[in-house]
Phi, psi and omega in degrees: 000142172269135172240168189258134162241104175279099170256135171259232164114333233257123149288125175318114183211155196140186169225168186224124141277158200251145183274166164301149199284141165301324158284293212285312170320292165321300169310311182327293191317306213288296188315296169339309182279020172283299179349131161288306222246198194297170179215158158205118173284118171259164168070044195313159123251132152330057166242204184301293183310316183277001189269335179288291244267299189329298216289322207256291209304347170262319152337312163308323208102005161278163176230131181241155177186110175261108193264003187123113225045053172085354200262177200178082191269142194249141165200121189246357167320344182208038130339101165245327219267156167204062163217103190261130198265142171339278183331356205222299235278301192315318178313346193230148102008276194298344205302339176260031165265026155255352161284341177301296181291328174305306171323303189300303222258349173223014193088342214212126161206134166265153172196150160275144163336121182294153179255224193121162190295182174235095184258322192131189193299093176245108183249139198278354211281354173264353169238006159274345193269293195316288214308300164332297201304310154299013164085007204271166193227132216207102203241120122262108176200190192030044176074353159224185206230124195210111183251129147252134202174105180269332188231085206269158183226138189301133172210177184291051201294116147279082181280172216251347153201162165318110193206090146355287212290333162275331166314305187300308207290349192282322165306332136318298162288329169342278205330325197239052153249170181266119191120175170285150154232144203207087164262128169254137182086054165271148181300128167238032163310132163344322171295311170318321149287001170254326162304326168294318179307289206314273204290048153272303211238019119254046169098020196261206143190104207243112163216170179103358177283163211088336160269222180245329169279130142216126181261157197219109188272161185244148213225166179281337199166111187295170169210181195299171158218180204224108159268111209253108178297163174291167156315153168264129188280328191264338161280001152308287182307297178298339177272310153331306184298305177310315171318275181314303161330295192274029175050055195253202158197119200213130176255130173236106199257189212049031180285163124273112180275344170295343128356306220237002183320325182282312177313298180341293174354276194286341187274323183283319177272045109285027136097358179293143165243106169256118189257142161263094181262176204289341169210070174150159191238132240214110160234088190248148212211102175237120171096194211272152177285168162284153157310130161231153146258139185253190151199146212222132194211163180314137160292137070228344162333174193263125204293145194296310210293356198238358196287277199335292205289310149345294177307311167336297192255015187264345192266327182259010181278145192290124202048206188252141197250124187230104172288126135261106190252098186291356164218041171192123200283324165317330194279032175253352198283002176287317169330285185320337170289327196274320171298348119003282185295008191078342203290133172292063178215159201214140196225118186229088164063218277224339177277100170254141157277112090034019176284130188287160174247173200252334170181129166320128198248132179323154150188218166252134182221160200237122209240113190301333192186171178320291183289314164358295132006269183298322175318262209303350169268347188273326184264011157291318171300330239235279188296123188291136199132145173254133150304134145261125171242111170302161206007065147329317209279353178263349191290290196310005166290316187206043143228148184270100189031094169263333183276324152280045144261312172314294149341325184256003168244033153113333183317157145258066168228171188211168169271166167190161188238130174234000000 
């Protein structure tokens, strides 16, 4: 098993850059093979997840190749395959926004039921209503997700709550259907304007993403670009968050701070001075944070993926702190670790309460999922001591050398296999 060794005390100091976003990535990836021809993407970052996305494009028959520093060319000339196998689907979330593209670009996509952390209940049936909707015939049962449509035609989708994954995939078939497409009560995340922009400037035309309408004409046909991913919104938030937690002062630069609004938010009434500049973020904290309250809601809200790290530096806090997380009912199962650590919290369905300690005690910890993850290394940064934090390998689905970024404001931590 890898574990993270953490010793921690050390307030964090320094700069840092943020890698491309990781979500923003995925789509990204996925959307590339409506192109007949090459694409080739910058500021890729190089975790676990985009190396799955490598695996199911070689699967296809795409040929893919990241040489490095973030970059990352696609050639989909010799696409064949429009079946992806379990062994590849389960590792991801994302995997099944190729069904979407299978669908769009040749009629017919197979995917096994997408995997992904155990979060809570991630239910599919709002990107089977958007697939329908668009005239495609759409079966999940038997462990897979199978869109058939030889002639998708545009039409008016209502979704039926905010669902990220259904806004990319219905966007992903739109573009190359004939007619408007119109989703209303659409996902307005970042990632989400950045899958658009991408197939914008490869020949698509989409506008309104980012609001809750986005419409969509549908074209005969896309061609390569050349594409710069956005920043990662949630490792901007975590690092920040670390900043502050371990009583620090971290420059995190290559941001968007209009991005972080919620986070700010909430860091400033927790007693933080946060400076903004046109492409970076400034966080410094001296002595223990204040209490907050969170709620955790669709952006522009405050992000579910950030509710861990957030909880994380809420355990050394001047009082008591009461998280809602309104959209995965499971994400709280990371608490039991922290309390390992000495941390003070109690969970009533969806709710936890918070009372801060004055300070966190080392030990071994066990990491439930991804973001969880970035939590138990933040309260490891925290605790005088050294930590293990056990099954690292979900922190590497979606950061990008964290352990030399971290390393470089001053941490003492390493991977190590025990």
């Amino acid at each position: 098993m890898e574990y993270i060794e953490i010793c921690g005390g050390t307030p964090l100091k320094g700069e840092i850059e943020v890698s491309g976003g990781k979500n923003a990535a995925l789509g990204i990836i996925a959307a590339s093979v409506l192109s007949p021809t090459p694409v080739r993407l910058e500021n890729v970052p190089y975790v676990a997840d985009v190396k799955v996305a490598c695996e199911i494009l070689q699967c296809l028959r795409v040929g893919v190749e990241m040489p490095g520093n973030g970059i990352m060319r696609i050639d989909p000339t010799t696409m064949e395959n429009n079946e992806i196998p379990e062994a590849l689907s389960a590792k991801m979330r994302a995997s099944y926004y190729f069904c979407s593209v299978l669908l769009a670009r040749f009629g017919h996509g197979v995917v096994a039921m997408p995997g992904g952390c155990a979060i809570g209940e991630r239910p599919i049936d709002q990107t089977v209503k958007g697939l329908s909707a668009l005239g495609a015939e759409v079966t999940a049962d038997f462990g897979k997700l199978e869109a058939r449509g030889e002639k998708l035609v545009g039409a008016e989708i209502y979704m039926d709550c905010v669902s990220v994954g259904a806004t990319i995939n219905t966007l992903l078939a739109a573009v190359l259907a004939r007619g408007q497409t119109i989703i209303h009560n659409a996902a307005k995340e970042p990632h989400i304007v950045d899958v658009a922009s991408f197939l914008n400037s490869m020949g698509a035309k989409i506008k309104g993403a980012g609001t809750a309408d986005i419409r969509v004409t549908g074209v005969s046909a896309l061609h390569g670009s050349t594409y710069t991913v956005v920043p990662d919104q949630i490792e901007t938030g975590t690092m920040l968050i670390a900043a502050a937690a371990t009583q620090g002062d971290v420059t995190v630069r290559g941001v968007i701070p209009i991005h972080m609004e919620a986070l700010t938010a909430k860091l400033l009434e927790a007693g933080c001075q946060v400076h903004e500049y046109s492409n970076a973020m400034r966080v410094q904290l001296s002595g223990r944070p204040r209490s907050v309250n969170v709620i955790t809601l669709p952006y522009p809200g405050f992000p579910t993926d950030l509710q861990q790290p957030m909880a994380a530096m809420l355990t050394v806090a001047k009082g008591t702190s009461i998280i809602n997380e309104t959209i995965y009912e499971s994400r709280f199962k990371y608490l039991t670790e922290l309390k390992r650590m000495g941390a003070r919290a109690n969970v009533l369905d969806k709710i936890a309460l918070i009372e801060g300690i004055p300070q966190l005690r080392p030990g071994r910890v066990m990491v439930p999922d991804l973001r969880a993850g970035a939590a138990l290394v933040i309260a490891a940064l925290m605790a005088q001591g050294t930590t293990l934090v056990g099954n690292a390998h979900y922190i590497s689905r979606g950061y990008e050398h964290l352990e030399e970024k971290l390393e470089a404001l001053g941490a003492k931590i390493q991977r190590v296999e025990a």
